[in-house]
C-alpha positions in Angstrom: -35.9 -25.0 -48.8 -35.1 -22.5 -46.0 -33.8 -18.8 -47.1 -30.2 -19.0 -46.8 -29.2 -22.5 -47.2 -28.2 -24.2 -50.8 -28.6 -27.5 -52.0 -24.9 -28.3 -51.2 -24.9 -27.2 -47.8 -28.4 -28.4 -46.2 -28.2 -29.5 -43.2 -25.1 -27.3 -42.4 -25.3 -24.0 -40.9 -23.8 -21.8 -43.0 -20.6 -19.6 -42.7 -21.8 -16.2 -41.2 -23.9 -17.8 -38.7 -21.0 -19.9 -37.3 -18.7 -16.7 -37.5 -21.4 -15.3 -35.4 -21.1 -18.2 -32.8 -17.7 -18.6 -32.4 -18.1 -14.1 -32.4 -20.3 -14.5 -29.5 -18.3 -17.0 -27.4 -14.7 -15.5 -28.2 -16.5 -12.5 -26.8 -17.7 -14.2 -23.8 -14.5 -15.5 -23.4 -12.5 -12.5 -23.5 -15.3 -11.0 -20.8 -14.7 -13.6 -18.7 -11.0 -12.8 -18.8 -11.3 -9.3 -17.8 -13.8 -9.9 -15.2 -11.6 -12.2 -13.8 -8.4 -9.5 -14.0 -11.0 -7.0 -12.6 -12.1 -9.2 -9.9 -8.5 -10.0 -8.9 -7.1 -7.0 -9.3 -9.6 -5.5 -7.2 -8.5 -8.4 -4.3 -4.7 -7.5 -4.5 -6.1 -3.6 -3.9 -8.2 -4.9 -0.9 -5.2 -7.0 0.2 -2.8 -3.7 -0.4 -5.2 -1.4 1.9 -5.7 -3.9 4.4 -1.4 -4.4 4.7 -1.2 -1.0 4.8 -3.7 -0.6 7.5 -1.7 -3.1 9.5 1.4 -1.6 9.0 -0.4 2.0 10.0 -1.3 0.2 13.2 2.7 -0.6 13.6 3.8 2.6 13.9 3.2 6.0 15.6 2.8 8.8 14.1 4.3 12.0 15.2 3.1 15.8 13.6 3.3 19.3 14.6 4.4 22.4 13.0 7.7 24.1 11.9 8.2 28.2 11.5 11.4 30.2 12.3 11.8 33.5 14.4 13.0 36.0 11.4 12.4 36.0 7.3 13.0 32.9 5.6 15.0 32.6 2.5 14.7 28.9 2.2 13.0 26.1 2.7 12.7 24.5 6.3 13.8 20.6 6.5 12.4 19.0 10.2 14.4 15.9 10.5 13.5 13.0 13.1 17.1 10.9 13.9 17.5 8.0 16.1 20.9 7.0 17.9 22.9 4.4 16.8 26.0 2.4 17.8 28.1 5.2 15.6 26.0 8.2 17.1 23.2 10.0 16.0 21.6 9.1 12.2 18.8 10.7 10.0 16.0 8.6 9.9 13.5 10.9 7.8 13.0 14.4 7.0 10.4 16.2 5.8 10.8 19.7 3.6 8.7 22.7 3.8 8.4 25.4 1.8 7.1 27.8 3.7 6.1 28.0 7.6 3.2 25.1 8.7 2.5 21.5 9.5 5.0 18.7 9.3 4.4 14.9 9.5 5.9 11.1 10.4 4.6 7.9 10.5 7.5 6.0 12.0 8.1 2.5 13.6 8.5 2.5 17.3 11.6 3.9 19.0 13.3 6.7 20.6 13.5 9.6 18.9 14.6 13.5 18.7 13.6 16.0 16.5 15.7 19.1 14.2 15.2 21.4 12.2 17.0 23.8 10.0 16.4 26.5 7.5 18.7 25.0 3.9 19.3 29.2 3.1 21.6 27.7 0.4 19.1 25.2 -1.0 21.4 22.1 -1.2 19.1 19.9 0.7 22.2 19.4 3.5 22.1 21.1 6.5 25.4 23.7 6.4 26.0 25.6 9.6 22.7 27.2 8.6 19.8 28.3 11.3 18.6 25.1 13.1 17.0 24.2 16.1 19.2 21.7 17.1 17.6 17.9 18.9 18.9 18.0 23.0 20.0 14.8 24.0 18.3 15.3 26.9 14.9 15.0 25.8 14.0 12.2 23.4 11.0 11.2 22.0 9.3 7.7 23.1 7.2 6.2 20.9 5.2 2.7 20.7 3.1 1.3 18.1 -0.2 3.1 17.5 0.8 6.2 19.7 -0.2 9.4 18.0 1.7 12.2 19.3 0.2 15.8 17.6 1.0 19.6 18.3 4.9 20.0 18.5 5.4 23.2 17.5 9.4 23.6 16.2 10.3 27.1 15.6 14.2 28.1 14.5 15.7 30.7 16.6 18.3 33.5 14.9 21.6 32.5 14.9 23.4 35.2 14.2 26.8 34.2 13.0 25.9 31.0 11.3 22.9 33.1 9.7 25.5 35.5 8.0 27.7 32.8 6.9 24.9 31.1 5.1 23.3 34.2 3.7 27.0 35.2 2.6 27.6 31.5 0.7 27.9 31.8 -3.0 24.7 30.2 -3.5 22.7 32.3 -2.2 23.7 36.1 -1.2 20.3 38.9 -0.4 20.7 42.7 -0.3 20.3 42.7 3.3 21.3 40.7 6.5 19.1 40.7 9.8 21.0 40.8 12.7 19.6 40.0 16.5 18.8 43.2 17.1 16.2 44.3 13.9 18.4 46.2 12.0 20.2 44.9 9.0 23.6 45.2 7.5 24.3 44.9 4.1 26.8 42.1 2.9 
C-alpha cells in the first residue's frame, strides 16, 4: 500500500493533495484575473495618452513670460480672454509666483492676453497694476499653432499702485512712486 493512503480511502486522493489542486488553480485563477486587470488597464492608459495626444493636436498652444517694471508684492495672474456676445470673458489664467514663464494650451480662436499683479492676494484682479489686453491686437490661433516668446511685463501704475498697496489686506512700509523714490503710507 502506497505511504499516505488508508484502507478506506484507496483509490482516492487524499485531502491535502486535493487542497493543493484546487490551491494551485484558485491561484491560477486569480492570476489570470489580475493579468487580465493589468492588461486592460494598461489599454485604457494607451487609449487615455493617445486621446490626449489628439486632443494636443486640437489646440495651440500659446507661452511666453510675465515680469513687472518695479518690486512685486504679489503674485502675477496672465489671463487669456476671448470676446463674447456680452463682451470680453476670462477663458484661463495662469498664476505666478514670482517673475518667469507662463503657459496655455487652448482650442482655436481669437484671443488677447492680460496681466496683473493680485497685490492684495484675493485671486481677483482689483484696480491693481495690469497690463491691460488692446482690442486692437488679438491673438489668432488655429489648431496645432505653437506660438512661443511673448514677453508680458506690467508697467507702474501709479495711482492704482497706491490704492492697492494702501488696501487693508495688504499695506508695506513703503510706496514706489514713478519717479524712484518712495513715500510712506
Amino acid at each position: 500500500m502506497p505511504l499516505g493512503v488508508s484502507p478506506a480511502t484507496e483509490g482516492r486522493p487524499d485531502r491535502s493533495r486535493r487542497a493543493a489542486r484546487v490551491s494551485i488553480h484558485s491561484a491560477a485563477l486569480a492570476l489570470a484575473i489580475a493579468a487580465t486587470a493589468v492588461i486592460l488597464g494598461g489599454c485604457s492608459t494607451l487609449l487615455a495618452v493617445r486621446r490626449a495626444a489628439e486632443r494636443a493636436d486640437e489646440n495651440a498652444i500659446i507661452s511666453g513670460s510675465v515680469a513687472a517694471d518695479y518690486e512685486l508684492h504679489g503674485p502675477l495672474v496672465v489671463g487669456i480672454v476671448a470676446r463674447g456676445e456680452s463682451g470680453f470673458y476670462l477663458v484661463d489664467h495662469f498664476i505666478a509666483e514670482k517673475p518667469g514663464p507662463w503657459i496655455f494650451a487652448i482650442a482655436p480662436g481669437t484671443y488677447w492676453l492680460a496681466a496683473f499683479e493680485d497685490v492684495n492676494g484675493d485671486g481677483r484682479y482689483d484696480d491693481e497694476p495690469a497690463l491691460r489686453s488692446d482690442p486692437e491686437k488679438p491673438i489668432a490661433l488655429v489648431a496645432g499653432q505653437r506660438v512661443q516668446g511673448i514677453d508680458l511685463r506690467i508697467p507702474l501704475q501709479d495711482a492704482s499702485y497706491a490704492a492697492a498697496l494702501r488696501s487693508p489686506i495688504y499695506r508695506p512700509a513703503i510706496l514706489p512712486t514713478s519717479s524712484g523714490s518712495v513715500s510712506l503710507p
